[in-house]
N, C-alpha and C positions, 0 to 999 in steps of 0.2 A: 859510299857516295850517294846522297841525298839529291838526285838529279845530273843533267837538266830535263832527264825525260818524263818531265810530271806538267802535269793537266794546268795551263793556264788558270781555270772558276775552281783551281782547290790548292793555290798556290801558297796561302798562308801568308807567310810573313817574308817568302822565296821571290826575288824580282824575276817577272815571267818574260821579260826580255833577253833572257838567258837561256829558257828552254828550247828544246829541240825534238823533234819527232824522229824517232829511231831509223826511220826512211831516209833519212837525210842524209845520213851523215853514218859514220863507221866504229865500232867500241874503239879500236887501234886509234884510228885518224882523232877520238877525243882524249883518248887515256893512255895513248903510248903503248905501245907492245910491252917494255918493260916493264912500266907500270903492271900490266894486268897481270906480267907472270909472274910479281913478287908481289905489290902491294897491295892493289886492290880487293878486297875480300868478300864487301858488300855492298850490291846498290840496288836504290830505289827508285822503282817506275812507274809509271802508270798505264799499265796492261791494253788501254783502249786505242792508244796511239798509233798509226800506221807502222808494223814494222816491229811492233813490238813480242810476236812469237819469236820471229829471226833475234831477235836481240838477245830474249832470253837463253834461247838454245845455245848462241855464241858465249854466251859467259858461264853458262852452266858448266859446256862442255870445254872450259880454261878452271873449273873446281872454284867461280865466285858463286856465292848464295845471292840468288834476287828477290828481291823485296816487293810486295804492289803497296803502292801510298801517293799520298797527292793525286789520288784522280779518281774519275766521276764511273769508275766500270760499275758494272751490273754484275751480278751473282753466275750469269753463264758465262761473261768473258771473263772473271776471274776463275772458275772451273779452267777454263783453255789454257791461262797461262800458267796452272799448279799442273798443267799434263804438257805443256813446255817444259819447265822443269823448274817453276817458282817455287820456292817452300815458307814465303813468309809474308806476313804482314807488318808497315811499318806503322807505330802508334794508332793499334785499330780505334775505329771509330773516329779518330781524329783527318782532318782534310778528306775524308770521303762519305758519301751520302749517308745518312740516318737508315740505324735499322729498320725496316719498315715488314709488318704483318705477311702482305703478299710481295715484295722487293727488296730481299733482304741484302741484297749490294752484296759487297767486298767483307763487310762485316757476316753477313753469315755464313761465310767461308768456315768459319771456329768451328763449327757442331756439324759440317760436312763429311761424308767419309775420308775425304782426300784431306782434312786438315790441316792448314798451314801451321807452323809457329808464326804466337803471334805479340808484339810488343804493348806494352799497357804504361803509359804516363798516370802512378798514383800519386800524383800528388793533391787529389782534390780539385784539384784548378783545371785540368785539360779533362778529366775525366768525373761526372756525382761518384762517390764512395758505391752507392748499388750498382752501380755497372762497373764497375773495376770488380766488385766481388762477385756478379753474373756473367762478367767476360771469364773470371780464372776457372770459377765453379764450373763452365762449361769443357774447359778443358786442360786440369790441372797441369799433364804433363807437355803442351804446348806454350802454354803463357811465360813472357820474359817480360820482367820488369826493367824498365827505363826511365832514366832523370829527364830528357832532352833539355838538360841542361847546359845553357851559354856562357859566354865567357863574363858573364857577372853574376854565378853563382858565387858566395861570398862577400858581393860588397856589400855597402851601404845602400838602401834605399835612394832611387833619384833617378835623373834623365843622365844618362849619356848617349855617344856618338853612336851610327851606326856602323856599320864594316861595308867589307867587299858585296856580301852577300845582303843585305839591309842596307836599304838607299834613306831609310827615315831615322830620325833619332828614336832610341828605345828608352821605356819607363818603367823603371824595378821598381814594385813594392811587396813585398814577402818577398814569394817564390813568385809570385806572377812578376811575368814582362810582355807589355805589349807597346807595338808600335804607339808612337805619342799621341795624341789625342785621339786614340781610338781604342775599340775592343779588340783587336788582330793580337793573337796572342804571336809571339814570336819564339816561344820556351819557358825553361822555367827555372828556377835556380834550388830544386830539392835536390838533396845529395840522395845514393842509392840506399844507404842506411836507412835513409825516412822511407823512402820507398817498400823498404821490406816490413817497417814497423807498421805502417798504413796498411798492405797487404793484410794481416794479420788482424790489425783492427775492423777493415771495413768486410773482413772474408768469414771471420771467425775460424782461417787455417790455423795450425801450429808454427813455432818460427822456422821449424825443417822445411816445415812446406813451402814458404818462404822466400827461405835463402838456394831452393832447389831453381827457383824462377829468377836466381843470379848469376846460377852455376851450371850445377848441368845440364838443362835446360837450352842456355846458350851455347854449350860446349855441341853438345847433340844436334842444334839447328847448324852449325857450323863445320859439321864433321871434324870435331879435333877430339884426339884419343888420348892429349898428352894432359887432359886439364880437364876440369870440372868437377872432379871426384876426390875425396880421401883415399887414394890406392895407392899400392906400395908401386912407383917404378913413374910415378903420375909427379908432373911439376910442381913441389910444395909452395905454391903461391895460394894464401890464405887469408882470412880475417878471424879471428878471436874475436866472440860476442857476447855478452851478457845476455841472462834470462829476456832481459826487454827487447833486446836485438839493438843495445848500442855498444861499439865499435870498440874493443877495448884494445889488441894488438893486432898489427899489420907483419905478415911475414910473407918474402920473396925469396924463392930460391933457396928455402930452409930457412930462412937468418933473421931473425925481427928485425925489421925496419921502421916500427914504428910501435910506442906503447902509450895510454894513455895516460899513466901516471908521470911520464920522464917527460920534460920538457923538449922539443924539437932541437935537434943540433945542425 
């Protein structure tokens, strides 16, 4: 869950007409009780918001992982809410302040003792190549690689509608989308495979090192024991890579479901 409790001035491409301050209002009274005890797994807030230690505590202590993103905190109230019980950053550097020499915000959370996991958009476009490879090089075994990619990765370049969430029409061209006649990026449409291969290109890692910032990595920020790893008793859900880190089989649950040579059935 990507909101609503993010910062109005770091709303992105998010209509802030929808946001809410953790004071207001109750996790239950937004997301259902049932919700929170089966689905919800992860959400993202903006730690400066009134109300927002209470909030984290409550979900931490229902086993959701909370995120800080979309919001304007500083470097000591992101400290407060990794000793609430935050463990993550969402698309650092992205919707919150620039690192800065003496202010180093929410971004210099990475090279902090208390280190969060923290998510990185490689695709060029949300993040220069040297800061995707000066965010992971800081801290190999927290960095998770992410698409934040929308529901027009794959098509055709062009303007289409927007959704529930985007009141503007949106404009694909590559991987970039941004709201129409402006710079507001809204996502992007790179698949996780580019991600790992950019990784590698702009870091100078290995493609293990890599593909650890898809798997267990995530699995770790998440507390899941059943997934992430090659280990014997562990969920065989996997991908088959080539040397270059492209995608050659998909297997779930043991059983390929997917090879690059066989045509889709």
């Amino acid at each position: 869950m990507e909101g609503p409790y993010l910062h109005p001035s770091k709303k992105g491409a998010h209509t802030a007409e929808h946001f809410l301050e953790p004071a207001s209002t109750t996790a239950e009274s937004l997301y259902g009780a049932s919700n929170l005890a089966s689905t919800v797994k992860l959400v993202t807030l903006a730690p400066e918001l009134k109300g927002s230690s209470a909030l984290i505590k409550d979900l931490t202590n229902r086993n959701i992982r909370v995120s800080l993103g979309h919001s304007t905190a500083d470097y000591d109230t992101g400290i407060q809410a990794l000793s609430a019980g935050a463990n993550a950053l969402t698309h650092v550097f992205n919707a919150m302040p620039p690192l800065h020499h003496r202010e180093p915000g929410l971004a210099g959370l990475i090279s902090s003792p208390q280190a969060p996991y923290f998510s990185i958009i490689a695709d060029s476009i949300h993040l220069h190549p040297s800061t995707v490879s000066m965010a992971y090089r800081t801290n190999p075994n927290k960095a998770i690689l992410i698409t934040d990619a929308i529901e027009m990765a794959g098509l055709p370049d062009g303007v289409y509608p927007g959704n529930a969430q985007i009141a503007h029409k949106q404009e694909k061209k590559g991987n970039r989308v941004v709201l129409e006649g402006t710079e507001t990026l809204i996502g992007s449409c790179c698949g996780l495979d580019e991600c790992v291969r950019n990784l590698v290109k702009f870091s100078g890692c290995e493609l293990a090192e890599a593909v650890r910032c898809v798997t267990e990595n995530v699995a770790e920020m998440m507390g899941l024991e059943d997934r992430g790893r090659l280990v014997e008793g562990r969920r065989a859900d996997f991908v088959v890579l080539n040397d270059e880190g492209e995608v050659l089989q998909t297997w779930i649950a043991g059983k390929m479901a997917w090879d690059s040579g066989r045509p889709l059935s």
